[in-house]
N, C-alpha and C positions, 0 to 999 in steps of 0.2 A: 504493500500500500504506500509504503513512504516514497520508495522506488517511482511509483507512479507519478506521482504528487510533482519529485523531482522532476521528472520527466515534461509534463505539463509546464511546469516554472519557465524550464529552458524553452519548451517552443514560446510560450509567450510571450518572451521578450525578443527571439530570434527572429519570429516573424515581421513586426515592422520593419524592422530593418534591413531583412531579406525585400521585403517588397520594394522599400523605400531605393534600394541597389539598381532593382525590376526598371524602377522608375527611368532610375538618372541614364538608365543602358539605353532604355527606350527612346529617352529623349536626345541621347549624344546620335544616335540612328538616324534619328529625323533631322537632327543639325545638318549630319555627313551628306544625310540626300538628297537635304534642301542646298547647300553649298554645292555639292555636285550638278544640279541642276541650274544654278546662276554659274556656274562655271561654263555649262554646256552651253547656254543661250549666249554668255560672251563671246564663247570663241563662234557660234552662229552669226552674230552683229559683225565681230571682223573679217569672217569668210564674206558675208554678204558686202561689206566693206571694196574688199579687194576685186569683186566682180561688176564695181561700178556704183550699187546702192549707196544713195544716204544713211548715214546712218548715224548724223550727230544728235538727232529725236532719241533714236534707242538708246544710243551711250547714256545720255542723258536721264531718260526714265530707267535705266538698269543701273544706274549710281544712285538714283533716289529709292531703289529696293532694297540695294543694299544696305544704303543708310538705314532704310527702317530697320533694315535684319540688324543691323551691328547696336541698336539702340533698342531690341530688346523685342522687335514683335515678332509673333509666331506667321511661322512659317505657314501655316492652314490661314493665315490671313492676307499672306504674300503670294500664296499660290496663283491665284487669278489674275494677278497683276502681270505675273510670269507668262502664264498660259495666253492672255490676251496678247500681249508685244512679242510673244512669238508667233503667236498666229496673224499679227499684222507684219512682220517681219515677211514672214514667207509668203502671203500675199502681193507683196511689194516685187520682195525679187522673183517673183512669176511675172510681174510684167514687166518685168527687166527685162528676162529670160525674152518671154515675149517678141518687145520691140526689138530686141538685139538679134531675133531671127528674122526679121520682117527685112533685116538690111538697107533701110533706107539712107538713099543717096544726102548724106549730111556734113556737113561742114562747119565749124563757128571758128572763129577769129573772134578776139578782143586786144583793146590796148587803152594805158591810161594817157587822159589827152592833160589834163592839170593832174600835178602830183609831183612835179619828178624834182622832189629836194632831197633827194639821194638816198631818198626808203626804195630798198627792194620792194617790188610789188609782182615779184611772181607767183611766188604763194596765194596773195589775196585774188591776184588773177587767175591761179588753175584754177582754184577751189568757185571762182566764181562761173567761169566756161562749164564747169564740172555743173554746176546747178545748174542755170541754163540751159544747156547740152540736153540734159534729165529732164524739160518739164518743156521743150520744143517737139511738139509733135504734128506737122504742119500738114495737108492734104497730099498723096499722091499725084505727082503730073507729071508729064510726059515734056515740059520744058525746064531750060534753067535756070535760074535767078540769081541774084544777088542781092539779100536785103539789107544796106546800113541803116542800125539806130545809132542814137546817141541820150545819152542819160543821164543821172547824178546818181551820189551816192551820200548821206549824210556821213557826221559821225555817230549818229545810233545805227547805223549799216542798213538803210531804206533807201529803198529806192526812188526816185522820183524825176519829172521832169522827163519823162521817156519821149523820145519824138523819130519817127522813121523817114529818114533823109528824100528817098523816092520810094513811095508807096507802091505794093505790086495793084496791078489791076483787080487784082480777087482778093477780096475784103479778108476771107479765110486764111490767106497766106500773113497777110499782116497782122490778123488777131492771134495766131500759132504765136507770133515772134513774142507781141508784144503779152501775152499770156505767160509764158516762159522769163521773160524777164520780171515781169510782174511777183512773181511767184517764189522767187528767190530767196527775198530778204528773211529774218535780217541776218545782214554779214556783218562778221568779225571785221573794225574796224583796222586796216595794215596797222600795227604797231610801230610806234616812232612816227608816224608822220603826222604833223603839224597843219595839214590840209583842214578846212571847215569841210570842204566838200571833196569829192572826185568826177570829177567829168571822163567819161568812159565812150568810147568808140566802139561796136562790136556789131561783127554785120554773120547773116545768116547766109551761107551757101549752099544752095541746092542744085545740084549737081546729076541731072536725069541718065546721063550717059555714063554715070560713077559704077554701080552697081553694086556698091559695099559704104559702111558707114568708117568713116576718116577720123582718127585721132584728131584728138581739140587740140588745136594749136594756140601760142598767141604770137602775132608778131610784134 
């Protein structure tokens, strides 16, 4: 009887604390494979990255998950926020995929016309052809063209003042461009320069005899 009694003692004190173990096991589980999972969509944002997509949106909302995670919320709270931004991730680069099979004869050119106090501005420039480029998607024709705008650029990185130098005859070829510019902002103002504005040159070439889409260039 005393035997027993012993016996008894020891589980009741072994088992909270067994469970309490159950717990912390369970929950370092769901940390690893919530972390594994912002790990996997990461490296999806810069795969998707490298094949042309934007992808400073995602960066952006996958640092604000993290922050939740690192400051304390559960992961069954963070999950949908995951689930959604990568199901708009893959969305997006399907119509990457997409356009990038369609091969449309395209071309852009950009250059800064005010600016030049000895700030590099290639970077502000790729990354700006690069948007543009991504959000010109102009009608099918069997001619070829050449559209110059000319625009601003604040230092809150907006756009403005957009004006197309000779307008194409088909309203739809000029709404493509001016849509695509429009749609950009806002940009990272160049660092270092002292400019209030930028006045920007960038013309749209279409190229019907091309037969493949042409790296952005800027001259």
């Amino acid at each position: 009887m005393l035997v027993l009694l012993c016996l008894v003692v020891i589980f009741s004190f072994s088992g909270p604390a067994e469970a309490g173990e159950a717990t912390d096991a369970k929950v370092q589980v769901e940390q690893s494979d919530f972390r594994t999972k912002l790990d996997s969509l990461l490296h999806k944002i810069e795969a998707a990255g490298q094949r042309g997509v934007g992808i400073k949106s995602y960066l952006d909302a996958y640092s604000g998950i993290e922050a939740d995670y690192k400051a304390g919320a559960k992961p069954d709270a963070l999950q949908q926020r995951i689930t959604s931004l990568g199901r708009a991730l893959e969305e997006q680069s399907a119509r990457a995929n997409y356009l990038k099979e369609q091969k449309l004869p395209l071309t852009s050119f950009g250059k800064v016309l005010k600016g030049d106090d000895g700030v590099n501005y290639g970077p502000f420039m790729a990354d700006l052809q690069m948007r543009i480029r991504r959000g010109w998607h102009p009608p099918k024709l069997t001619e070829s063209y050449n559209l110059m705008t000319l625009f601003k650029i604040n230092r809150s990185g907006e756009v403005f003042d957009i004006k197309i130098v000779e307008p194409h005859t088909l309203e739809s070829v000029n709404e493509a461009a001016l849509k695509a510019i429009k749609g950009v902002g806002p940009l990272r103002f160049p660092e270092g320069s002292l400019e209030k504005t930028l006045d920007i040159e960038f013309s749209f070439e279409y190229n019907s005899s091309n037969g493949g889409v042409k790296p952005v260039g800027a001259k």
